[in-house]
N, C-alpha and C positions, 0 to 999 in steps of 0.2 A: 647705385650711388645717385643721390638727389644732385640737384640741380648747381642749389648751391655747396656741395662739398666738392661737384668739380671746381667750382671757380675759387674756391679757398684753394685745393690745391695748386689749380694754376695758378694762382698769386703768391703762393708759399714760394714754386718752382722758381718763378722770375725771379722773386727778391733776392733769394739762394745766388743766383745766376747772378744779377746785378750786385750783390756783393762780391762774390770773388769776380768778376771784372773789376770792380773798382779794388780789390785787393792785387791783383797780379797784371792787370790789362799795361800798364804802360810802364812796367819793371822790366827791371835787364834778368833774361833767363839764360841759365847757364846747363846743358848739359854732363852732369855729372856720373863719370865713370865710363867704360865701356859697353855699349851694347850687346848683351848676349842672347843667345835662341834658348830659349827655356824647352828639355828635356823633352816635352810633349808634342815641339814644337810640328812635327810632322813630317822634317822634308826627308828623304833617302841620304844615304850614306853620300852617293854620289854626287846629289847636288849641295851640298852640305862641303865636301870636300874640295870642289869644283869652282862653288860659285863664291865664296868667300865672304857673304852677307850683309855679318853683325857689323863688320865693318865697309863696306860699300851705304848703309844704312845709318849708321851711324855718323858717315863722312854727309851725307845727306841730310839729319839732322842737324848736323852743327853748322852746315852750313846757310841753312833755312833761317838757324837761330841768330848768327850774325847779319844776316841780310834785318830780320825783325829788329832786332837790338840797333843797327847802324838808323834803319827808318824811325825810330822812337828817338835818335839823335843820344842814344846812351852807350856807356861800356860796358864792360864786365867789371866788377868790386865787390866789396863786399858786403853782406848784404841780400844780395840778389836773392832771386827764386831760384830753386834747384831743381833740374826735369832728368828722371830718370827714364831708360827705356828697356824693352823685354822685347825680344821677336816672340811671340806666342804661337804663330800660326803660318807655315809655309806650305802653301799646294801648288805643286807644278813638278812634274816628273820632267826627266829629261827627254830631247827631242825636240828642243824650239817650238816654235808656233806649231806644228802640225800637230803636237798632243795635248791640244787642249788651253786652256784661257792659266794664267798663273796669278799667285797673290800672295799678299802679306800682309798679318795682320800684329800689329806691333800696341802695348800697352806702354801707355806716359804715362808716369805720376807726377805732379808739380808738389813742392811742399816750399815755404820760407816765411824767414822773418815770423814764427812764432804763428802763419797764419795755417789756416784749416788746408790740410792734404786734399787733394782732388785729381783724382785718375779717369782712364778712360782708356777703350778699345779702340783702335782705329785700323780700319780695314780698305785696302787697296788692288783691284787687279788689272791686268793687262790681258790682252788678246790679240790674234793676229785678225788682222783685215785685207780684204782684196787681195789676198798670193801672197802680201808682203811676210816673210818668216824671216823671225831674228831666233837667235838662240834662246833656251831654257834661261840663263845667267844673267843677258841685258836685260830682257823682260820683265826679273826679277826683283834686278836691279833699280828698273824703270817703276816697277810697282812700290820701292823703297822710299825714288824722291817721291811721288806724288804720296807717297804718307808722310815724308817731310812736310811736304808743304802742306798737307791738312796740320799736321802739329800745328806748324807756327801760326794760322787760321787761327785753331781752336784755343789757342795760348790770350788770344784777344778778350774773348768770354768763356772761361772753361767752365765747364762745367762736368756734373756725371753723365750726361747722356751720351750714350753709346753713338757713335755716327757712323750713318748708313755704308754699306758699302757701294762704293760707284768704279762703274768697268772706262777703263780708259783703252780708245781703241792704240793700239802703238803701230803707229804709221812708220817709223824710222825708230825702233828701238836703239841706244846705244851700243855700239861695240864697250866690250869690259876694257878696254883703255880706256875710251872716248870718258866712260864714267869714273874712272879714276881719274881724269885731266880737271872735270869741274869740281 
């Protein structure tokens, strides 16, 4: 690829980019529906039955998304953007920190107001550090919000690019109340 068909491309990408920021960047987004794990999704019977997820993930979502919405000084009406979400990918057996790093990788699609749909991957893990071991479940959990929080990020300029996965060390994992209370 010559010289200049990368630079059209990257100028094609931005503009792309710069449009749906200015189509979705400063609109009140609404989670619609309940988060489910998509079939393929990977985890065991046991963490699946255990750790109770879609919705730990989902309560993490939403609450990301009113934190964004209240910062923009907006509500919920009608109108809005509508973000859908999919757990796609869960690895982390049971056994807390000692069996290894855990993660989540959950897919959002944004679609509204007639404007152009735009999804994306967004992937999340934890690990334990220094001796500290929490359980398989808050870890899990813990890997949920901080894919929360990339959503509401990536809700500013979304776009289709895939974003990286980054390990979060989890110094104090929450207990599975502790993450039910926020």
């Amino acid at each position: 690829m010559s010289m200049m068909n990368r630079f059209r491309t990257a100028l094609l990408a931005a503009t792309a980019s710069l449009s749906l920021q200015s189509a979705y960047g400063a609109e009140t987004v609404v989670l619609k529906g309940p988060v489910e794990i998509a079939p393929e999704a990977g985890a065991s019977r046991q963490v699946l039955s255990e750790c109770n997820l879609a919705a730990s993930v989902e309560g993490a979502i939403r609450a990301a998304l009113e934190q964004r919405n209240e910062a923009l000084g907006k509500q919920a009406s009608d109108g809005e953007a509508i973000l859908t979400a999919q757990i796609v990918r869960i690895n982390g057996m049971g056994g807390g920190g000692w069996t290894g790093p855990k993660s989540i990788a959950v897919r959002v699609a944004l679609t509204g107001n007639g404007k152009s749909d735009v999804s994306v991957r967004i992937s999340r893990a934890t690990r334990n550090i220094m001796g500290m071991v929490s359980g398989t479940c808050p870890l899990l959990e813990l890997a949920g919000r901080y894919v929360a929080e990339d959503v509401a990020k990536w809700l500013d300029a979304p776009s289709t690019a895939k974003l990286r996965s980054q390990v979060h060390a989890a110094e104090s994992a929450p207990t599975t109340s502790e993450a039910a209370s926020q």
